[in-house]
PDB file of N, CA, C and O in Angstrom:
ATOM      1  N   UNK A   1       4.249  32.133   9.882  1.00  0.00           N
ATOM      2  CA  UNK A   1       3.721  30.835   9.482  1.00  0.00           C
ATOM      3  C   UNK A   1       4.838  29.795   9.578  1.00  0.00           C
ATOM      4  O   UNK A   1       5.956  30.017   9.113  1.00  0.00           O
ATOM      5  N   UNK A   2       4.515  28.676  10.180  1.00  0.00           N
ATOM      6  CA  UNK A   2       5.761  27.898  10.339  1.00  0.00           C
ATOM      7  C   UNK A   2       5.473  27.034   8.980  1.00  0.00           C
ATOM      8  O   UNK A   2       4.404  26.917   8.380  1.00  0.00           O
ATOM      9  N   UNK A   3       6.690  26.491   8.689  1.00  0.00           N
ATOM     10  CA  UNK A   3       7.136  25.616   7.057  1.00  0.00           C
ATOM     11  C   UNK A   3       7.253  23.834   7.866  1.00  0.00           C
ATOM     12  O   UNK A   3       7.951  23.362   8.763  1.00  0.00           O
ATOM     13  N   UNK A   4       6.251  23.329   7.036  1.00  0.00           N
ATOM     14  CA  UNK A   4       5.958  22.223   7.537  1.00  0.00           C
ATOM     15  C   UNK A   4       7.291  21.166   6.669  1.00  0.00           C
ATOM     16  O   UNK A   4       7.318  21.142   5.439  1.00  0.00           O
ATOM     17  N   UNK A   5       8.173  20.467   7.396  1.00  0.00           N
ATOM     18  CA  UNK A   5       9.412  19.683   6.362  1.00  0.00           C
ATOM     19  C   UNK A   5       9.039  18.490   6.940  1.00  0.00           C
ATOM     20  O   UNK A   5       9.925  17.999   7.640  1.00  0.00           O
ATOM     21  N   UNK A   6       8.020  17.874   6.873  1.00  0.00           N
ATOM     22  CA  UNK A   6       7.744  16.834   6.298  1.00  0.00           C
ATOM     23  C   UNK A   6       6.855  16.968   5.105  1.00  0.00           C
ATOM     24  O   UNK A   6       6.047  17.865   4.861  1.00  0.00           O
ATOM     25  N   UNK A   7       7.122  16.029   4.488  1.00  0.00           N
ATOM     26  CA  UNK A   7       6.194  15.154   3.127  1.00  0.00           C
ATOM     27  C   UNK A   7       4.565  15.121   3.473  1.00  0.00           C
ATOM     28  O   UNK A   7       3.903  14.852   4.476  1.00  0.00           O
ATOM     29  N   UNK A   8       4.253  15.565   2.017  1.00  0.00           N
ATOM     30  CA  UNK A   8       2.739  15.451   2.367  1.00  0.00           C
ATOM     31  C   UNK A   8       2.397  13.313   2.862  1.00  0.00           C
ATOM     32  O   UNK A   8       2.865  12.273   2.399  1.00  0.00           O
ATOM     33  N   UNK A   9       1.456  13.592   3.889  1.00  0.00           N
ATOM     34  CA  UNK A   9       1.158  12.465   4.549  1.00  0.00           C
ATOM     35  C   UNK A   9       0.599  11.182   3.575  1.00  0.00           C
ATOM     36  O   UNK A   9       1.030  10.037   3.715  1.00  0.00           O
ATOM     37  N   UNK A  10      -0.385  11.539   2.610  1.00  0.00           N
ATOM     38  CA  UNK A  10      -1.029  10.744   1.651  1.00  0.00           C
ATOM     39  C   UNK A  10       0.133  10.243   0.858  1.00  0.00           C
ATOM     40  O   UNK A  10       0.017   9.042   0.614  1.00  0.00           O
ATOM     41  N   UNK A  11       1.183  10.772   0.395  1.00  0.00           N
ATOM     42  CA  UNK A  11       1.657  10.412  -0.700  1.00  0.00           C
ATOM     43  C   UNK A  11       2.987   9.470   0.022  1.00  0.00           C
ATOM     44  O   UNK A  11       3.575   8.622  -0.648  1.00  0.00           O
ATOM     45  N   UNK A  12       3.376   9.780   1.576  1.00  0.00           N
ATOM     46  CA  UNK A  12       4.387   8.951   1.845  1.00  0.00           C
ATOM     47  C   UNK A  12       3.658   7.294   2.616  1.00  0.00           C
ATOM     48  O   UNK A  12       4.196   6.243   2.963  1.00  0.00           O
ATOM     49  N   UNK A  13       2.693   7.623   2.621  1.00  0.00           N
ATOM     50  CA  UNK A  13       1.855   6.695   3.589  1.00  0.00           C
ATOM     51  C   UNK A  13       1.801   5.291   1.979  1.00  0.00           C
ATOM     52  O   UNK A  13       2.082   4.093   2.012  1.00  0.00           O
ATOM     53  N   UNK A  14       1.472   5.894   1.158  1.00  0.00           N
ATOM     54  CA  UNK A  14       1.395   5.086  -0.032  1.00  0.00           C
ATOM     55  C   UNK A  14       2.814   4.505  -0.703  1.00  0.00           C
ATOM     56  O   UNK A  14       2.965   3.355  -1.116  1.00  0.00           O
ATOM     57  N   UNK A  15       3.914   5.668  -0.715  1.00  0.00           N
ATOM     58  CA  UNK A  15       4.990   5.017  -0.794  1.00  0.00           C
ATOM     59  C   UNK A  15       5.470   3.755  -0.185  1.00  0.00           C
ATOM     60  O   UNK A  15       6.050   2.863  -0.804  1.00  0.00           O
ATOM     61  N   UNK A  16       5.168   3.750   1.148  1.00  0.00           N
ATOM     62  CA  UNK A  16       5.932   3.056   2.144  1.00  0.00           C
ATOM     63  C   UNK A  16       4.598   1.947   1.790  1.00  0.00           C
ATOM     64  O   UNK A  16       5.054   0.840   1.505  1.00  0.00           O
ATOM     65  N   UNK A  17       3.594   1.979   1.760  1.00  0.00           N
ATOM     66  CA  UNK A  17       2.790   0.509   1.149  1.00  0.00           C
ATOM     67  C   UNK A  17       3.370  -0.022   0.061  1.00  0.00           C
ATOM     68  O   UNK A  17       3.625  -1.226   0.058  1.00  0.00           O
ATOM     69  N   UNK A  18       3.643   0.702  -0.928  1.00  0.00           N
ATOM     70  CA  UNK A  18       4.048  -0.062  -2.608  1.00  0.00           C
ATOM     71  C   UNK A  18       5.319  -0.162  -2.632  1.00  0.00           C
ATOM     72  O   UNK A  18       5.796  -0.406  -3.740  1.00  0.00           O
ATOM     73  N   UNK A  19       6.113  -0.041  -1.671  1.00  0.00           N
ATOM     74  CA  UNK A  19       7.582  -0.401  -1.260  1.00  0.00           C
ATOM     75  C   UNK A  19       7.190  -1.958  -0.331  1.00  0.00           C
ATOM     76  O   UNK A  19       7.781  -2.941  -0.780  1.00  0.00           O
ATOM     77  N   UNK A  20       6.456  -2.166   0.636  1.00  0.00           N
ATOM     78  CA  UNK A  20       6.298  -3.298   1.350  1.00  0.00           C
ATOM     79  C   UNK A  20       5.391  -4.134   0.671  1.00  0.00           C
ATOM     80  O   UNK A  20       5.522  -5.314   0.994  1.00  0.00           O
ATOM     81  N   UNK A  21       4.149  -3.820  -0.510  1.00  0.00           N
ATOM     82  CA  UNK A  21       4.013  -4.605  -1.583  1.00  0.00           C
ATOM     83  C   UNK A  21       5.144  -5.221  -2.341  1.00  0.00           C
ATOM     84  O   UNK A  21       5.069  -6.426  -2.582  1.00  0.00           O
ATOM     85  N   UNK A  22       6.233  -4.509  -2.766  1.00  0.00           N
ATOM     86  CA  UNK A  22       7.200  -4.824  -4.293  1.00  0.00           C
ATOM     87  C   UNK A  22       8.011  -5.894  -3.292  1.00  0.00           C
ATOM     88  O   UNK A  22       8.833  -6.659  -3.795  1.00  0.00           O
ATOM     89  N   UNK A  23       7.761  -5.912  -1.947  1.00  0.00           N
ATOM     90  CA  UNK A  23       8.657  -6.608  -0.955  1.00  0.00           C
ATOM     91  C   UNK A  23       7.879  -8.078  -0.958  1.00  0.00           C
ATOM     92  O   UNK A  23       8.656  -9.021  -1.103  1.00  0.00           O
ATOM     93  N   UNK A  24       6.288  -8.481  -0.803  1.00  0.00           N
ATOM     94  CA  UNK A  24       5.759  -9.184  -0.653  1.00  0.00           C
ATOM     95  C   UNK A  24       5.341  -8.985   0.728  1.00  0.00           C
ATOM     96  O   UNK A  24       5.216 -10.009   1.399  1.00  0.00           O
ATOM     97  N   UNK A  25       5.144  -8.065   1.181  1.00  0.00           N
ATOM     98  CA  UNK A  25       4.812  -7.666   2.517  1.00  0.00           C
ATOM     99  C   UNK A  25       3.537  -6.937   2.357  1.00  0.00           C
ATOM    100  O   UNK A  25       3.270  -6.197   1.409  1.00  0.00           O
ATOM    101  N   UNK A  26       2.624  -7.259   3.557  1.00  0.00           N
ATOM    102  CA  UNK A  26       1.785  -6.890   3.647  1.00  0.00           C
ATOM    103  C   UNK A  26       1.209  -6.487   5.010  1.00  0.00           C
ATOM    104  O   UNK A  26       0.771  -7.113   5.975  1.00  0.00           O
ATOM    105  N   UNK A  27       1.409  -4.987   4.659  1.00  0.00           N
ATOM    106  CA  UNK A  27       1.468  -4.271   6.288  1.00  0.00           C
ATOM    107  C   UNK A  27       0.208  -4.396   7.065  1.00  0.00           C
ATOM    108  O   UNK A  27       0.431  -5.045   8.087  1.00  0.00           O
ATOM    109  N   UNK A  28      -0.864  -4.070   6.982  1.00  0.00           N
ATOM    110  CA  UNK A  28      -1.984  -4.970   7.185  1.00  0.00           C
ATOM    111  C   UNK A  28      -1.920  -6.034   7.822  1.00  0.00           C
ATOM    112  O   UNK A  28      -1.967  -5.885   9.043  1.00  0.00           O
ATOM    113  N   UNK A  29      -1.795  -7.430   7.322  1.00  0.00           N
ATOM    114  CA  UNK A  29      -1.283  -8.504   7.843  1.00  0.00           C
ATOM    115  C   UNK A  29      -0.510  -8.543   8.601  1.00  0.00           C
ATOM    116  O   UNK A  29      -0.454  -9.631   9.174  1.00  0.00           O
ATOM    117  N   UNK A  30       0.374  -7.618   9.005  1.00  0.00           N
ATOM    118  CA  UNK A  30       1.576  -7.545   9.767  1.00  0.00           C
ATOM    119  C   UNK A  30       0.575  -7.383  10.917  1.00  0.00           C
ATOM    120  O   UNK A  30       0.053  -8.198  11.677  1.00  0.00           O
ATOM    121  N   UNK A  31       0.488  -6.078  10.788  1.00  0.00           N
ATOM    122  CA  UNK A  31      -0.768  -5.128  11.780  1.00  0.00           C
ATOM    123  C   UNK A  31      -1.430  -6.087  12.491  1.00  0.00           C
ATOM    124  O   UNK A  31      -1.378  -6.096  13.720  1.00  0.00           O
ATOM    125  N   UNK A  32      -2.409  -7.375  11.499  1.00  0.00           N
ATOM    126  CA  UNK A  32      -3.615  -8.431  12.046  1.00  0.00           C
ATOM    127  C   UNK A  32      -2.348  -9.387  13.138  1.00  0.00           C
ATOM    128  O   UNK A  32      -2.328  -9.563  14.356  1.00  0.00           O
ATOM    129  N   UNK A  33      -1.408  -9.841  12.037  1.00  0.00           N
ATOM    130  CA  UNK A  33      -0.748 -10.691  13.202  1.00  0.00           C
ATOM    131  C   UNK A  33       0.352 -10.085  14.498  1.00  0.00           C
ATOM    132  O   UNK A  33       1.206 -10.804  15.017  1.00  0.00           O
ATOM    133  N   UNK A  34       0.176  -8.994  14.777  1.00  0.00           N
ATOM    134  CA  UNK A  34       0.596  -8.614  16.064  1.00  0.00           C
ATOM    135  C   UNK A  34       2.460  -8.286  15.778  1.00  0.00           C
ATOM    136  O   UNK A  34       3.281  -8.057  16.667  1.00  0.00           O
ATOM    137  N   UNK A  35       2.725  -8.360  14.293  1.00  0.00           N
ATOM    138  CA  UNK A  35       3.966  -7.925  14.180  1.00  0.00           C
ATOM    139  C   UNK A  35       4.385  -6.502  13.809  1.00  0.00           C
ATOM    140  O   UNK A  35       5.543  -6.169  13.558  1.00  0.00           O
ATOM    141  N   UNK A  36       3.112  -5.546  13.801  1.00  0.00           N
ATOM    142  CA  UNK A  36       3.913  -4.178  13.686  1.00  0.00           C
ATOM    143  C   UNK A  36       2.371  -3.747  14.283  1.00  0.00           C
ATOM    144  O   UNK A  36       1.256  -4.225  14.077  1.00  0.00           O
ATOM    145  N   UNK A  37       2.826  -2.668  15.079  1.00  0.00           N
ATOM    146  CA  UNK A  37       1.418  -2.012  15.908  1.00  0.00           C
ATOM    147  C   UNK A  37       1.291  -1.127  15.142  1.00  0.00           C
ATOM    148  O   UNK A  37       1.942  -0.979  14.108  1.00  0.00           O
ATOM    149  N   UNK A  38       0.182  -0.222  15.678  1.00  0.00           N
ATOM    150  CA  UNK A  38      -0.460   0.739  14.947  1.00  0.00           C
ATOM    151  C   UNK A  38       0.536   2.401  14.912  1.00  0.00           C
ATOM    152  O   UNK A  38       0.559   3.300  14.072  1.00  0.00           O
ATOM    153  N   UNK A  39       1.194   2.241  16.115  1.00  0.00           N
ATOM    154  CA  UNK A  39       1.996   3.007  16.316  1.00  0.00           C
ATOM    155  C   UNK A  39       3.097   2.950  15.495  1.00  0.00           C
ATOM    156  O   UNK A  39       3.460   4.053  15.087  1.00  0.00           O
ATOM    157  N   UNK A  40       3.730   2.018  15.132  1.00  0.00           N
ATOM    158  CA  UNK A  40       4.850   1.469  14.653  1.00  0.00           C
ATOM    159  C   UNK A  40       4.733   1.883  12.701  1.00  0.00           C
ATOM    160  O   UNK A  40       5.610   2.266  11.928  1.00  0.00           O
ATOM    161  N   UNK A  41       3.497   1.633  12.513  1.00  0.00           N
ATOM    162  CA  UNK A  41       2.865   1.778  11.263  1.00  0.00           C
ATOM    163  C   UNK A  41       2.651   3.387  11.052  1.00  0.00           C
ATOM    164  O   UNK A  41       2.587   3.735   9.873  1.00  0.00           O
ATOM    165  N   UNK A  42       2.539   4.334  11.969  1.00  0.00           N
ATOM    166  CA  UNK A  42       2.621   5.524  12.036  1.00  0.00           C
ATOM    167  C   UNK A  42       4.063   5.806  11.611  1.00  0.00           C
ATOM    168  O   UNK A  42       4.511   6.477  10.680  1.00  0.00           O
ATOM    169  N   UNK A  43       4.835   4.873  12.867  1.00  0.00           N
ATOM    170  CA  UNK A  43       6.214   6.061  12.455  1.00  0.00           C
ATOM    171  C   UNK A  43       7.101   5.541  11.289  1.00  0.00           C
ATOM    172  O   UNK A  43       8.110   6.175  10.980  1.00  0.00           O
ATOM    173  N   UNK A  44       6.770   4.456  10.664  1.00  0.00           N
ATOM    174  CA  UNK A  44       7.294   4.161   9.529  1.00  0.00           C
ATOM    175  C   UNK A  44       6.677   5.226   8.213  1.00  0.00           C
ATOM    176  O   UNK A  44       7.389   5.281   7.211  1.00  0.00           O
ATOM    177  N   UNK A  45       5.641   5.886   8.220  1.00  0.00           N
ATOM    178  CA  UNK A  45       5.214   6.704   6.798  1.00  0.00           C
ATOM    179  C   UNK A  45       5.886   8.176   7.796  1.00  0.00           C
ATOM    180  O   UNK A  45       6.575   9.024   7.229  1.00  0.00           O
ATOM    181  N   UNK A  46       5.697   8.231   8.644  1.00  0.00           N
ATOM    182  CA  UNK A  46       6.524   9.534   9.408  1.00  0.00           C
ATOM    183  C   UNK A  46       8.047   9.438   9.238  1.00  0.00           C
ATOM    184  O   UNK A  46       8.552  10.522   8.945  1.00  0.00           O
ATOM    185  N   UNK A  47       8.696   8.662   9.322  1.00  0.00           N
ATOM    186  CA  UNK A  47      10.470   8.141   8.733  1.00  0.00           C
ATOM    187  C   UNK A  47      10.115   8.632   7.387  1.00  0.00           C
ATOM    188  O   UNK A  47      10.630   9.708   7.085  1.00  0.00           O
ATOM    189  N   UNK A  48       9.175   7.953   6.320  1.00  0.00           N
ATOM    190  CA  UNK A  48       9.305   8.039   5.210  1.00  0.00           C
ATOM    191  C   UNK A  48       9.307   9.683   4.664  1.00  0.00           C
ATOM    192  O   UNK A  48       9.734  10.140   3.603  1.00  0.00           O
ATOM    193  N   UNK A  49       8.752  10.267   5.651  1.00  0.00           N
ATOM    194  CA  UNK A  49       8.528  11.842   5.218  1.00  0.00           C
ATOM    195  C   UNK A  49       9.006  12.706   5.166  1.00  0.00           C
ATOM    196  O   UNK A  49       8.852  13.769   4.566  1.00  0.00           O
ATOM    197  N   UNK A  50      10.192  11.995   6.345  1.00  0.00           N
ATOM    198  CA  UNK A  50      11.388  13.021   6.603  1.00  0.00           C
ATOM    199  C   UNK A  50      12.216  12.755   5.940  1.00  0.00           C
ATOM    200  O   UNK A  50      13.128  13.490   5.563  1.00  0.00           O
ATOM    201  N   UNK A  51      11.925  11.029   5.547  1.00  0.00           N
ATOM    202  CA  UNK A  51      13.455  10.838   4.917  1.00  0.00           C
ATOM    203  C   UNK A  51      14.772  11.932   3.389  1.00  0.00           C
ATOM    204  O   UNK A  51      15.996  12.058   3.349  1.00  0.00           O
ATOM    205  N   UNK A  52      13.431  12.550   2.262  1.00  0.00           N
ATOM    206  CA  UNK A  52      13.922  13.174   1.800  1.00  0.00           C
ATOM    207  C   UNK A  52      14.104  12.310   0.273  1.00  0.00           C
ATOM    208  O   UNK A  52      14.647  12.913  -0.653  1.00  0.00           O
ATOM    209  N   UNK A  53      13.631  10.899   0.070  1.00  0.00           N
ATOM    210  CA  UNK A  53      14.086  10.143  -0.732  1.00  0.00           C
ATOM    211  C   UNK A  53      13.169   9.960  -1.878  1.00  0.00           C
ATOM    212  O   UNK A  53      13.531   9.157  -2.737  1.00  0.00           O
ATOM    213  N   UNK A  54      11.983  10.601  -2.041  1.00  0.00           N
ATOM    214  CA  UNK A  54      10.552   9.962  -2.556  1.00  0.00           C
ATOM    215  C   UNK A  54      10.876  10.138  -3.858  1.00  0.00           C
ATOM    216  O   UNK A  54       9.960   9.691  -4.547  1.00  0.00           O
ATOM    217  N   UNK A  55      11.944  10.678  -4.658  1.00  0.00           N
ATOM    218  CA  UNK A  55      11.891  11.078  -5.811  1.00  0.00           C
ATOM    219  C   UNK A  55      13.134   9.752  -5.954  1.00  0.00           C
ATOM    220  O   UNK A  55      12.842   8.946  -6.838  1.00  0.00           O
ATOM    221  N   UNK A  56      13.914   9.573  -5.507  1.00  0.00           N
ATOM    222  CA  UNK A  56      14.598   8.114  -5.525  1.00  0.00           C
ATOM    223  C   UNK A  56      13.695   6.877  -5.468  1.00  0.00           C
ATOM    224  O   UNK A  56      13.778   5.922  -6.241  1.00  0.00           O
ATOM    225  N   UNK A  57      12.805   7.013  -4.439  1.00  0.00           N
ATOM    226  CA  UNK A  57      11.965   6.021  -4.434  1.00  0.00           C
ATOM    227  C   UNK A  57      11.219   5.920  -5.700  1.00  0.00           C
ATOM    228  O   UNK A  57      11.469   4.885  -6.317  1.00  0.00           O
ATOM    229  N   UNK A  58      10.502   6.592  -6.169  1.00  0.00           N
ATOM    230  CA  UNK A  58       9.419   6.426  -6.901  1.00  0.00           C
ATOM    231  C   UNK A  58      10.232   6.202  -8.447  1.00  0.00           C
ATOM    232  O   UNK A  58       9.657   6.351  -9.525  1.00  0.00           O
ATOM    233  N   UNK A  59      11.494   5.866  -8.311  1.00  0.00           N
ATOM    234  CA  UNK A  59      12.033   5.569  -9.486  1.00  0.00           C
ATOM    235  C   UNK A  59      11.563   4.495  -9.194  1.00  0.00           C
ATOM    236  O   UNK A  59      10.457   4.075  -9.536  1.00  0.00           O
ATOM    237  N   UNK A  60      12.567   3.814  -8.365  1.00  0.00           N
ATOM    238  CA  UNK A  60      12.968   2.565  -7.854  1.00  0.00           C
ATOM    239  C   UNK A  60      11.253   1.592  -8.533  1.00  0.00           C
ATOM    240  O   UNK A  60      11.024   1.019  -9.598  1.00  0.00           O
ATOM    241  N   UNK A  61      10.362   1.838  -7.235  1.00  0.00           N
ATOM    242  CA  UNK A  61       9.217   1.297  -7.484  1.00  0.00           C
ATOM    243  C   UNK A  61       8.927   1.404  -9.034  1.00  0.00           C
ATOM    244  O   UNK A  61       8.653   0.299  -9.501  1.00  0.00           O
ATOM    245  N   UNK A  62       8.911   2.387  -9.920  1.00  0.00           N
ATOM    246  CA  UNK A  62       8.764   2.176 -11.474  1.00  0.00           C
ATOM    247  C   UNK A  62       9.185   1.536 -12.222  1.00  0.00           C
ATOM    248  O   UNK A  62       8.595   1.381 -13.291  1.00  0.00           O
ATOM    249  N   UNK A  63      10.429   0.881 -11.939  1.00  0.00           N
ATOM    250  CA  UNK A  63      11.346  -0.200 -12.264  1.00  0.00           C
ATOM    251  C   UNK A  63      11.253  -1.144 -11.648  1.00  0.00           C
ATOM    252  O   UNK A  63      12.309  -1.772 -11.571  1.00  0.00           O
ATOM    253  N   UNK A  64      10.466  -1.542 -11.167  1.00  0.00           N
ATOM    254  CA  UNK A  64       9.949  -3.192 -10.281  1.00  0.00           C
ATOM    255  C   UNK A  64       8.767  -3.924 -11.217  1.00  0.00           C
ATOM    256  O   UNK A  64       7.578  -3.627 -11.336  1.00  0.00           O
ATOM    257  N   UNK A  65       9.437  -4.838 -11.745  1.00  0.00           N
ATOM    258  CA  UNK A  65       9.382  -5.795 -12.385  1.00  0.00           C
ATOM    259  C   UNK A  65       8.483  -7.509 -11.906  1.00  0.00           C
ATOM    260  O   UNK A  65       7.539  -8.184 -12.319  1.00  0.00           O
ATOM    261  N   UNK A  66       9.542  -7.560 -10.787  1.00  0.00           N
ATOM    262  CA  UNK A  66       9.363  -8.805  -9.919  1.00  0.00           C
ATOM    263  C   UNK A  66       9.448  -8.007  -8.681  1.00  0.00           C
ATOM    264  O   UNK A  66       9.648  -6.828  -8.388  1.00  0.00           O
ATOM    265  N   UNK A  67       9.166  -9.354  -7.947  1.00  0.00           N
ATOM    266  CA  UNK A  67       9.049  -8.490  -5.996  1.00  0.00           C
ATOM    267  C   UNK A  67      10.466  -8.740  -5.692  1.00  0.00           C
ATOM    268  O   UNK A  67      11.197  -9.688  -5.980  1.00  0.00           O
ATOM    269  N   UNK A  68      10.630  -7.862  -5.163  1.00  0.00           N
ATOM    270  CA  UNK A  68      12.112  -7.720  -4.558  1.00  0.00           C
ATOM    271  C   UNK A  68      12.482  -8.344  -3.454  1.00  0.00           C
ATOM    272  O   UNK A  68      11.575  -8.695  -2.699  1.00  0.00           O
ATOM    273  N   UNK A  69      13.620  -8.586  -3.148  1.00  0.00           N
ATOM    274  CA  UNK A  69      14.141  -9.478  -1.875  1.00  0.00           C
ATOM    275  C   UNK A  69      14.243  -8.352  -1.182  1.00  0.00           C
ATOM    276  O   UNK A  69      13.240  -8.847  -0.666  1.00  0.00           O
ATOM    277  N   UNK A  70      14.410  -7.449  -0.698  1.00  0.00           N
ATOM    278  CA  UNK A  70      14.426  -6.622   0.342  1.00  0.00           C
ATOM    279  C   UNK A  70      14.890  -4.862   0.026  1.00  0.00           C
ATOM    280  O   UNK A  70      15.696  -4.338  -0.743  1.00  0.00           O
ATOM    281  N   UNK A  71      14.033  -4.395   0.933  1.00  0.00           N
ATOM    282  CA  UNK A  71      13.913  -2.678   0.132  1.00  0.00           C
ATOM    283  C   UNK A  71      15.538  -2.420  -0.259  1.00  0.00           C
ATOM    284  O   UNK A  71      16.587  -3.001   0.020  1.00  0.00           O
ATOM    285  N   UNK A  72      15.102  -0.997  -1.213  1.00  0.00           N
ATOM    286  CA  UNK A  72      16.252  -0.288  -1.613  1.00  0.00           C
ATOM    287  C   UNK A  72      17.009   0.021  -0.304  1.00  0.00           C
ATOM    288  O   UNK A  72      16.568   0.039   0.845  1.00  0.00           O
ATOM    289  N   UNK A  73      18.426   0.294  -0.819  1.00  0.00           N
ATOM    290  CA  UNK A  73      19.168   0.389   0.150  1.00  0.00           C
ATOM    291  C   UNK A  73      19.122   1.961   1.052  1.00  0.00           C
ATOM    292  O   UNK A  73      19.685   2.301   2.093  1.00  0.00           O
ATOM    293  N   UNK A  74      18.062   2.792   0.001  1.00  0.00           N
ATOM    294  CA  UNK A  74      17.990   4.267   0.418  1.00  0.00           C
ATOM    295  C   UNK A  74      17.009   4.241   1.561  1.00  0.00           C
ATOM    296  O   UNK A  74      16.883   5.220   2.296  1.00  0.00           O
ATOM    297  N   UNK A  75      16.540   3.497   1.668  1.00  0.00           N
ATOM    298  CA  UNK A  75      15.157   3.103   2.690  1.00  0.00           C
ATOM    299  C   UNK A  75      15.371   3.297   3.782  1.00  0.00           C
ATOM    300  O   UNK A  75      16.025   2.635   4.588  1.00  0.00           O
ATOM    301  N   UNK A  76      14.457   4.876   3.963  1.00  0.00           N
ATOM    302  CA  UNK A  76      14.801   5.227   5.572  1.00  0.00           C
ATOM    303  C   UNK A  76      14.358   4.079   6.321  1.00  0.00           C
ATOM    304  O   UNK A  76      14.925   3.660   7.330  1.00  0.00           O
ATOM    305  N   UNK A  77      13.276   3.558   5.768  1.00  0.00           N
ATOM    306  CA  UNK A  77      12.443   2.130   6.629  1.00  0.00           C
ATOM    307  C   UNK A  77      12.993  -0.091   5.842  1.00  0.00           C
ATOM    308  O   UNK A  77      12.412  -1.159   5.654  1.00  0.00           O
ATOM    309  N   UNK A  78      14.477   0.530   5.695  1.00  0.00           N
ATOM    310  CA  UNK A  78      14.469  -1.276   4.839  1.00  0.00           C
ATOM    311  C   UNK A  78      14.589  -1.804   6.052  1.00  0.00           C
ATOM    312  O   UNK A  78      13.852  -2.781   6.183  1.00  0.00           O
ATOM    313  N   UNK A  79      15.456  -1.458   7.338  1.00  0.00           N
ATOM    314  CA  UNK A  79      15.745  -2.109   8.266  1.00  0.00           C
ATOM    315  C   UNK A  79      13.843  -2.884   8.543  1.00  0.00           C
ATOM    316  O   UNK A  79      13.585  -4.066   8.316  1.00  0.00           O
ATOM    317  N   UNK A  80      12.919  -1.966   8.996  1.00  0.00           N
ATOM    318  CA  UNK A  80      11.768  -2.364   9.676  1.00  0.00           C
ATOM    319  C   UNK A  80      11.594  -3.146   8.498  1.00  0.00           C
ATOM    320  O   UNK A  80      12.310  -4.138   8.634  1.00  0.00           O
ATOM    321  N   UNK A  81      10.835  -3.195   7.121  1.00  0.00           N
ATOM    322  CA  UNK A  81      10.387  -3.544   6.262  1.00  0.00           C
ATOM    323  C   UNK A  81      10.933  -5.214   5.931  1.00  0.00           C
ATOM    324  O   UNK A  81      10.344  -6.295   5.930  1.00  0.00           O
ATOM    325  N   UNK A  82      12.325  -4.808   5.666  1.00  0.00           N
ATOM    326  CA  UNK A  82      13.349  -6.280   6.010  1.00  0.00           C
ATOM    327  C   UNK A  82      12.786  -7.447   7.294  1.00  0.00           C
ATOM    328  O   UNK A  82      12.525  -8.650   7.322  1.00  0.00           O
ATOM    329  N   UNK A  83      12.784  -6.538   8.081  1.00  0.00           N
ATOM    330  CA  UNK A  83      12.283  -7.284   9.164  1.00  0.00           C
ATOM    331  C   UNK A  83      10.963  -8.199   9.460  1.00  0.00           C
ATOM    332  O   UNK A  83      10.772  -9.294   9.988  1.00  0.00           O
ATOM    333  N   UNK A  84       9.750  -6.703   8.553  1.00  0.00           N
ATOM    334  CA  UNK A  84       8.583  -7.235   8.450  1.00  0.00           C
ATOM    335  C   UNK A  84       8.284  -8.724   7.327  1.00  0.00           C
ATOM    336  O   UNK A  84       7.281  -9.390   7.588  1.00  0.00           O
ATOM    337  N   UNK A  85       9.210  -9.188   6.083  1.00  0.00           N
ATOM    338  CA  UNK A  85       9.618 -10.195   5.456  1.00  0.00           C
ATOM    339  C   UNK A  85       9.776 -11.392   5.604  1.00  0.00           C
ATOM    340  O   UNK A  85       9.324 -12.345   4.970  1.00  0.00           O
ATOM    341  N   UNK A  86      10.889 -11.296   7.056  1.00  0.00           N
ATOM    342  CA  UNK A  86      10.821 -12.757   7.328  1.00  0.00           C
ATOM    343  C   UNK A  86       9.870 -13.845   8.074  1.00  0.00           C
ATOM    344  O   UNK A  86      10.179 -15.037   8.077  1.00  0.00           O
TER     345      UNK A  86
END
C-alpha cells in the first residue's frame, strides 16, 4: 500500500482560503478577475499539503484578530498570496 504524504485535501484547501481571507484576499475574485487560474488555485492547496506547516498555521489563523498585511512568514504560499493582495 503506498503512504499518501500529502495533507488531507479538504482541510488544506480551507487553510489556504482562511489564510487569503485574514489577508483580505479573495481567491474567487482573483479566479473571476483573471489573476490566478484554476490551475494555479490547485497548486497553491497542493504547496499547502506538502508544506508540513498546518499545525503552525492553524495557530497563526486563531490569533487573527484584524486582517493581516501579508501571510505568515511560514507560508509555503505568502509569496503567491502576497502577490494575490496587491
Amino acid at each position: 500500500m503506498t503512504r499518501d504524504i500529502l495533507g488531507d485535501v479538504e482541510k488544506h484547501f480551507w487553510l489556504t482560503r482562511s489564510v487569503a481571507r485574514c489577508m483580505d484576499v479573495s481567491l474567487a475574485e482573483a479566479m473571476a478577475e483573471g489573476r490566478l487560474t484554476t490551475n494555479g488555485y490547485a497548486e497553491i492547496v497542493t504547496r499547502c499539503r506538502a508544506s508540513g506547516c498546518s499545525d503552525q498555521c492553524e495557530k497563526w489563523l486563531s490569533k487573527q484578530q484584524v486582517k493581516a498585511n501579508s501571510a505568515p512568514e511560514f507560508c509555503a504560499n505568502g509569496e503567491t498570496l502576497n502577490a494575490l493582495k496587491t
